[in-house]
N, C-alpha and C positions, 0 to 999 in steps of 0.2 A: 511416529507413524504407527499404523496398525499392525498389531503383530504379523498376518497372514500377508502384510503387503512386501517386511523384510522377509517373510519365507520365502515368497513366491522371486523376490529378488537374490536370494540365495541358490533358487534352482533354475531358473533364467534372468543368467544377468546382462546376456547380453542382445537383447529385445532391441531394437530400434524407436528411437524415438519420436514423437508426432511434434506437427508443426503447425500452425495455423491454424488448429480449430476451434480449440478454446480461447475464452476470453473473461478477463477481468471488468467492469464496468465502473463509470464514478458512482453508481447507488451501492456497491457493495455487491452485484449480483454476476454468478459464475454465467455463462454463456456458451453453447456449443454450438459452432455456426450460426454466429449473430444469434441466436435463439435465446431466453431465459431457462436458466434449468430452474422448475417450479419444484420438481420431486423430495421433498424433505431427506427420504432417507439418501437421497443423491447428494444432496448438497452437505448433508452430515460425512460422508466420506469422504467429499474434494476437502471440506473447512479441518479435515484431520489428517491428511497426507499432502499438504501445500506445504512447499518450501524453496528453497533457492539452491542453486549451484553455486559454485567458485566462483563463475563469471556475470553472475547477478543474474541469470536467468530462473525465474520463478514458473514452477510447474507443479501438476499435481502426477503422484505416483499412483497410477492406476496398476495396482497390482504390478507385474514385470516390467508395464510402459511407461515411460515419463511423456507427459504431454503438456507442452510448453506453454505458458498463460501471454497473450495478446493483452496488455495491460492499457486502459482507455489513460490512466493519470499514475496513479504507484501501485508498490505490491499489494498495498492494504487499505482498506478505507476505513475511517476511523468513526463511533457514534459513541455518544452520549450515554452511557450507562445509565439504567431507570432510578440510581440515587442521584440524579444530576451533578455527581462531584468527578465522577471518575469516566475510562473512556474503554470503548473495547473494541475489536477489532472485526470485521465483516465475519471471522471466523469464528467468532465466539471465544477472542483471549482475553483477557483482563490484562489492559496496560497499567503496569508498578512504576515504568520510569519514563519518562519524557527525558531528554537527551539534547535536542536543539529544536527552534521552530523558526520556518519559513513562511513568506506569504508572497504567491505570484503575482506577476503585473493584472490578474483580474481581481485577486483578494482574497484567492482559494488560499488554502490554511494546511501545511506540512509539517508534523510534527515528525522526529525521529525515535522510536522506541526498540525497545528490546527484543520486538518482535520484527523489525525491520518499520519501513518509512512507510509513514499514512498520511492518506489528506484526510482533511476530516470532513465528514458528510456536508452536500451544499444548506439541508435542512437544519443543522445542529452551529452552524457559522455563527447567530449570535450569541451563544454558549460562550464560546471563545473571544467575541465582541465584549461581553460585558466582565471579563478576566484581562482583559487589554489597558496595560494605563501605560501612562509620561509621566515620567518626573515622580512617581507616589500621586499620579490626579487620574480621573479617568480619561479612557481617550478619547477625543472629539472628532468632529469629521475632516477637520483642515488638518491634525495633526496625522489622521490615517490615508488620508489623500494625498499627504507629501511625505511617508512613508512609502506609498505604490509607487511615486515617481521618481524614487530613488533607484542606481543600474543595478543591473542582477549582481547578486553579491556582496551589497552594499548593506551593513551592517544600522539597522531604524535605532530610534528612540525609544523605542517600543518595548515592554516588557511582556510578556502572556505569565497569568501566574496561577498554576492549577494545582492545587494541593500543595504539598513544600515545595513546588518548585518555581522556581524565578528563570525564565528561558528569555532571553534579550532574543527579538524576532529581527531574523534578517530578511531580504530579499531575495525571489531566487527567481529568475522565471522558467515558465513552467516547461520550455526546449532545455532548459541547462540540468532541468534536476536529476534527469537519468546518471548524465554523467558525474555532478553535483556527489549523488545521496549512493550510488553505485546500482543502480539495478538498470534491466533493458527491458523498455517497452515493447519491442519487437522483436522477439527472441529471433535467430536464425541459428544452424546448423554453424558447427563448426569444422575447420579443414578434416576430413576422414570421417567422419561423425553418420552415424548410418541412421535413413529417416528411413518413418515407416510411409505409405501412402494411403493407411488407413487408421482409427480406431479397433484396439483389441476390444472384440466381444464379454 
């Protein structure tokens, strides 16, 4: 995080927290009261002070406040880096490791990295279509159609293989992944936990 944001947390640390007003979107885009935030240099300070609590609640530290992220699918959304081999995250990280990969009952795509869980963009999906094979063949549409209709949890035939890694694709769907992957779409307050009923200026 930004140097000035652990100062300002050093001299008040005990700010109340916001709820509800931010949001995460499946494009990758930060939101304040349903709105888009467009402002470049805004959105360069949430993609540098986001991160997660103990209890999987993802927020960004606005200086003193933490202001909890309303997440539309995961913490991250994942795109295509412009060498088309590699993946980065809405925030501007470079994903090193892939870790496991899921695909929900509609076909969305959850990979787990080191930066926490992402689905990967709905535009960048046949990216990851054509890294998909059975058996060492590629995959076809009867063999990823009877991967979907397998129960959540249920480990496919399917391998995704992106750079060295070989990630055997399970099923997840897309109600269980919260509890699944560990993070909450819906942050709320915790027992004693002091909210604020505004945004700090």
């Amino acid at each position: 995080m930004d140097e000035w944001v652990l100062n300002a947390l050093k001299r008040w640390p005990n700010v109340p927290a916001l709820f509800g007003w931010l949001s995460l979107d499946r494009r990758g885009r930060w939101l304040v009261q349903g709105e888009a935030i467009s402002h470049p240099r805004i959105i360069d300070v949430i993609d540098r002070n986001y991160g997660a609590d103990e209890h999987g609640r993802w927020y960004f530290q606005n200086g003193p406040q933490r202001g909890y992220m309303q997440l539309e699918s995961t913490p991250l959304i994942l795109f295509v880096a412009d060498d088309n081999e590699h993946l980065i995250t809405h925030s501007g990280l470079t994903v090193t490791q892939l870790r496991s990969a899921y695909i929900d009952e509609q076909g969305s795509l959850v990979l787990t990295t080191e930066h926490g869980p992402g689905e990967l963009r709905g535009t960048d999906l046949q990216w990851a279509l054509d890294r998909l094979s059975i058996g060492g063949k590629p995959v076809d549409d009867d063999s990823l159609a009877a991967a979907l209709d397998l129960p959540s949890q249920s480990r496919t035939d399917l391998t995704l293989s992106v750079g060295s890694s070989q990630l055997s694709l399970q099923r997840l769907d897309f109600d269980q992944a919260p509890s699944v992957l560990g993070f909450q779409r819906a942050p709320a307050p915790r027992e004693g936990e002091k909210i604020a009923t505004r945004a700090m200026d």
